[in-house]
C-alpha positions in Angstrom: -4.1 24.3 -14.3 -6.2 21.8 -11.9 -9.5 20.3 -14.5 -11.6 20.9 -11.4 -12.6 23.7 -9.2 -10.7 24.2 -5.7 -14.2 22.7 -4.2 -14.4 20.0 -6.8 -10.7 19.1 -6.2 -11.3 18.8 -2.0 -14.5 17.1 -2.3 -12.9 14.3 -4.7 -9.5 14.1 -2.0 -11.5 13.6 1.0 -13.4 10.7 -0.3 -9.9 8.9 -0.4 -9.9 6.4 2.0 -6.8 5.0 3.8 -7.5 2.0 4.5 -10.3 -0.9 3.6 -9.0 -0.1 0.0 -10.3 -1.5 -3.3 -6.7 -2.6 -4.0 -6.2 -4.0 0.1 -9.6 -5.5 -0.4 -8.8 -7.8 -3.6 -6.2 -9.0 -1.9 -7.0 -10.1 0.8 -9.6 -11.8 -0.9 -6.9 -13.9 -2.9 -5.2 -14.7 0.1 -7.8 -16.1 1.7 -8.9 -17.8 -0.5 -5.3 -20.0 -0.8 -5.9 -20.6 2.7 -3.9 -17.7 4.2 -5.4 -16.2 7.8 -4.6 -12.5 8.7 -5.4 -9.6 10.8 -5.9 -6.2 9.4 -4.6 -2.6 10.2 -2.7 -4.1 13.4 -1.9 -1.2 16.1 0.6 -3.0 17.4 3.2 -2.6 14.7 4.8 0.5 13.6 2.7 1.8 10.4 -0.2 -0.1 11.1 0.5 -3.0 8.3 -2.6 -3.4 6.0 -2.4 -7.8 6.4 -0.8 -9.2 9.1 0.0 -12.9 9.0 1.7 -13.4 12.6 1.6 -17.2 11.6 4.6 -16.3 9.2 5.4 -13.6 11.0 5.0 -11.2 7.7 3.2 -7.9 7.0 2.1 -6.5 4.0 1.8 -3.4 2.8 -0.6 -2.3 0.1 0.9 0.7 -1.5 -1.3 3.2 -3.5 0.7 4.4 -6.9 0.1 8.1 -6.3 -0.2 8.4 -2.7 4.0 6.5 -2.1 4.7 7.5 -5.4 5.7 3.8 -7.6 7.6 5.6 -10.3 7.2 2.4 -12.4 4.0 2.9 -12.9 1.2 5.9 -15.1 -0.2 6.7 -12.2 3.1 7.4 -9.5 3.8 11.0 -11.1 3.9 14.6 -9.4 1.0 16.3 -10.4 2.0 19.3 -12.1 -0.7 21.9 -10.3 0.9 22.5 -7.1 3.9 20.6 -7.7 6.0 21.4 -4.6 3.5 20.8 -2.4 2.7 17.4 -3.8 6.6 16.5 -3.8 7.0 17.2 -0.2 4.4 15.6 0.9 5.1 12.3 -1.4 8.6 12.3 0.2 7.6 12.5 3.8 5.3 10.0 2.6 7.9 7.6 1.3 10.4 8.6 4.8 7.8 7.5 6.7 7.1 4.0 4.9 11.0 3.3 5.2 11.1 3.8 8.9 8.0 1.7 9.9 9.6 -1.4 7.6 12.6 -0.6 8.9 11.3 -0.8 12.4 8.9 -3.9 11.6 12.3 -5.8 10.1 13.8 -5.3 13.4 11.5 -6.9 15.9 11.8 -9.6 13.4 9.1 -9.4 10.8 9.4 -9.9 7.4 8.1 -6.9 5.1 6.3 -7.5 1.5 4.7 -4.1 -0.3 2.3 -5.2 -2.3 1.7 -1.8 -5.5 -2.2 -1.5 -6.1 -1.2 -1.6 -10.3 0.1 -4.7 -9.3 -3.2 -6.2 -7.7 -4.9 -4.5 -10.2 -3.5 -7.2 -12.8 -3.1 -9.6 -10.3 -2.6 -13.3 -12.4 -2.6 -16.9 -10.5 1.3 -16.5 -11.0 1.3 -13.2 -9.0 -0.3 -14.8 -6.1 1.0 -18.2 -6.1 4.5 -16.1 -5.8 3.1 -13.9 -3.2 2.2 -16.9 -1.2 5.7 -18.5 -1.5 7.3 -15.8 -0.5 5.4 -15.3 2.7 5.8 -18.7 3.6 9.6 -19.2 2.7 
């Protein structure tokens, strides 16, 4: 049984935002500030990457735990009112994510996703590796 009412429950969804994220927002703070220039939410690529650095030619994706489902992590789970409903949709969610980076990998991009848990506890370590790897 859902802790909040029907109303309660739609009212807290819709306030979700899809993009312009806490999460996206940190880091993109953290890669600017190593020097790194971007565009955001680019149209022009298949799932409309949250940080594009054409420079490098990489994209990153900043994955929310629930919404694509990291089932590392507390908060990647099912939730147990309406279960099938939330399964379906998680999987369609995850399909979808696998076609656009495998679409983006073959015009020639390179593809990082980036787990909000792990921006959450992002360390100097964490971003000096993200930053190698985008411009390896």
């Amino acid at each position: 049984m859902d802790k909040w009412s029907k109303e309660k429950r739609s009212e807290v969804m819709s306030k979700i935002r899809s993009k312009d994220t806490k999460p996206e927002k940190k880091l993109r703070s953290l890669l600017f500030s190593r020097g790194l220039r971007f565009r955001i939410h680019s149209k022009k690529l298949p799932g409309t990457p949250d940080i594009v650095l054409a420079k490098y030619k990489t994209v990153i994706f900043v994955h929310g735990c629930f919404w694509h489902y990291h089932k590392e992590c507390r908060d990647g789970r099912i939730p147990d009112t309406n279960s099938l409903f939330w399964e379906t949709k998680l999987s369609r969610n995850i399909s979808r994510d696998n076609k656009n980076q495998r679409e983006i990998v073959e015009l020639g991009w390179k593809v990082i996703v980036v787990w909000e848990c792990k921006i959450k506890k992002a360390t100097d370590d964490f971003v000096d590796d993200l930053v190698l790897t985008i411009k390896s």
